[in-house]
C-alpha positions in Angstrom: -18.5 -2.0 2.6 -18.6 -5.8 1.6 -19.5 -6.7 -2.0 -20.7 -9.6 -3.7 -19.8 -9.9 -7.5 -21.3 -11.9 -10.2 -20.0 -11.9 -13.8 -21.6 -14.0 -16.5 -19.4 -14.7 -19.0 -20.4 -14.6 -22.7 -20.2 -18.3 -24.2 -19.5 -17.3 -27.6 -15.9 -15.7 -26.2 -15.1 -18.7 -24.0 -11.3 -18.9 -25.5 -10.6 -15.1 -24.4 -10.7 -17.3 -20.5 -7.6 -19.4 -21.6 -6.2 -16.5 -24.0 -6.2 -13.5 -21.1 -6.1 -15.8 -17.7 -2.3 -14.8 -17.1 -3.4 -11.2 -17.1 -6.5 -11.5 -14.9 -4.5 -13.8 -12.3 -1.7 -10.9 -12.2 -5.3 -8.1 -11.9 -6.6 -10.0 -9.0 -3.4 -10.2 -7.3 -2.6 -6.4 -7.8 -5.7 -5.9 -6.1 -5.8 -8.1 -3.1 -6.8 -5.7 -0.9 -10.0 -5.1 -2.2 -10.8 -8.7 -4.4 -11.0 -10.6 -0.9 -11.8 -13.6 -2.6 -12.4 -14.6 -6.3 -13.1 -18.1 -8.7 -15.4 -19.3 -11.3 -18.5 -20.4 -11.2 -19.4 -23.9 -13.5 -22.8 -25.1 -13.8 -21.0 -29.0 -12.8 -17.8 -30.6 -12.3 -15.6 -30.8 -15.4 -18.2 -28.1 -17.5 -16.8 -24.7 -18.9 -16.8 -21.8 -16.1 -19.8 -19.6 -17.1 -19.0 -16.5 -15.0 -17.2 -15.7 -11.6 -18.1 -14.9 -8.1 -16.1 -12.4 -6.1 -16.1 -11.0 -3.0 -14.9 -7.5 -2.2 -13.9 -4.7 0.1 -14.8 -1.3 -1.4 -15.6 1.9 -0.2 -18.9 2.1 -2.6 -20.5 0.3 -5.2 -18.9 2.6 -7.6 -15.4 1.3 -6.5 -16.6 -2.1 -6.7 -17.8 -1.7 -10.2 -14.6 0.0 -11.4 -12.9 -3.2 -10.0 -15.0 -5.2 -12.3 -14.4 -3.0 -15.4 -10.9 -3.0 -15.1 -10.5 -6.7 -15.1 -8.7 -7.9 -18.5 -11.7 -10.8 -18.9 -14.4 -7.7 -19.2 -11.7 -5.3 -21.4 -11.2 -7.9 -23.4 -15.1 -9.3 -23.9 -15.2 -12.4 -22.1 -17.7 -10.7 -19.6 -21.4 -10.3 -21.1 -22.4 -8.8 -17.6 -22.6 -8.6 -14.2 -24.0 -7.4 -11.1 -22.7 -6.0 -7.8 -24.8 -6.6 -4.9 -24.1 -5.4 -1.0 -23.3 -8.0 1.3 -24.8 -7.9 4.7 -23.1 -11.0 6.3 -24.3 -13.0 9.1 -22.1 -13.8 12.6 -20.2 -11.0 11.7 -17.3 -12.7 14.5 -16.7 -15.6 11.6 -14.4 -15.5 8.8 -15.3 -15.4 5.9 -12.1 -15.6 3.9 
């Protein structure tokens, strides 16, 4: 099943982004497979990201959440919360990565 992921990051904690991005880099590669595609989210060009948009290939939500909770920004607290919502995509025969 296809997942789309939104994080919110928490504002306060905006220095864990710079402090922790080596490790979530290396998580997202590791799990490739599954994180088809991943970036931040920023309210304008130039402005702090305030969250992330993934999409991903799970078995179930469950999976898909576990993905989430593993990340290094939500272990270490940059992550206020998220949400995991199935994605029914349209023209199926289209890429969407």
């Amino acid at each position: 099943m296809r997942f789309v992921v939104r994080t919110f990051d928490d504002p306060s904690k905006i220095m864990l982004r710079t402090e922790h991005m080596g490790a979530h880099l290396r998580y997202l590669q590791e799990n490739d497979r599954e994180i088809l595609v991943a970036g931040s989210l920023r309210k304008k060009a130039g402005a702090d990201p305030i969250g992330a948009l993934w999409i991903v290939e799970a078995e179930t939500e469950a999976r898909a959440r576990q993905l989430v909770e593993e990340d290094p920004f939500h272990i270490e607290g940059l992550r206020a919360n998220y949400e995991v919502l199935l994605w029914s995509k349209a023209f199926s025969h289209l890429a969407a990565v």
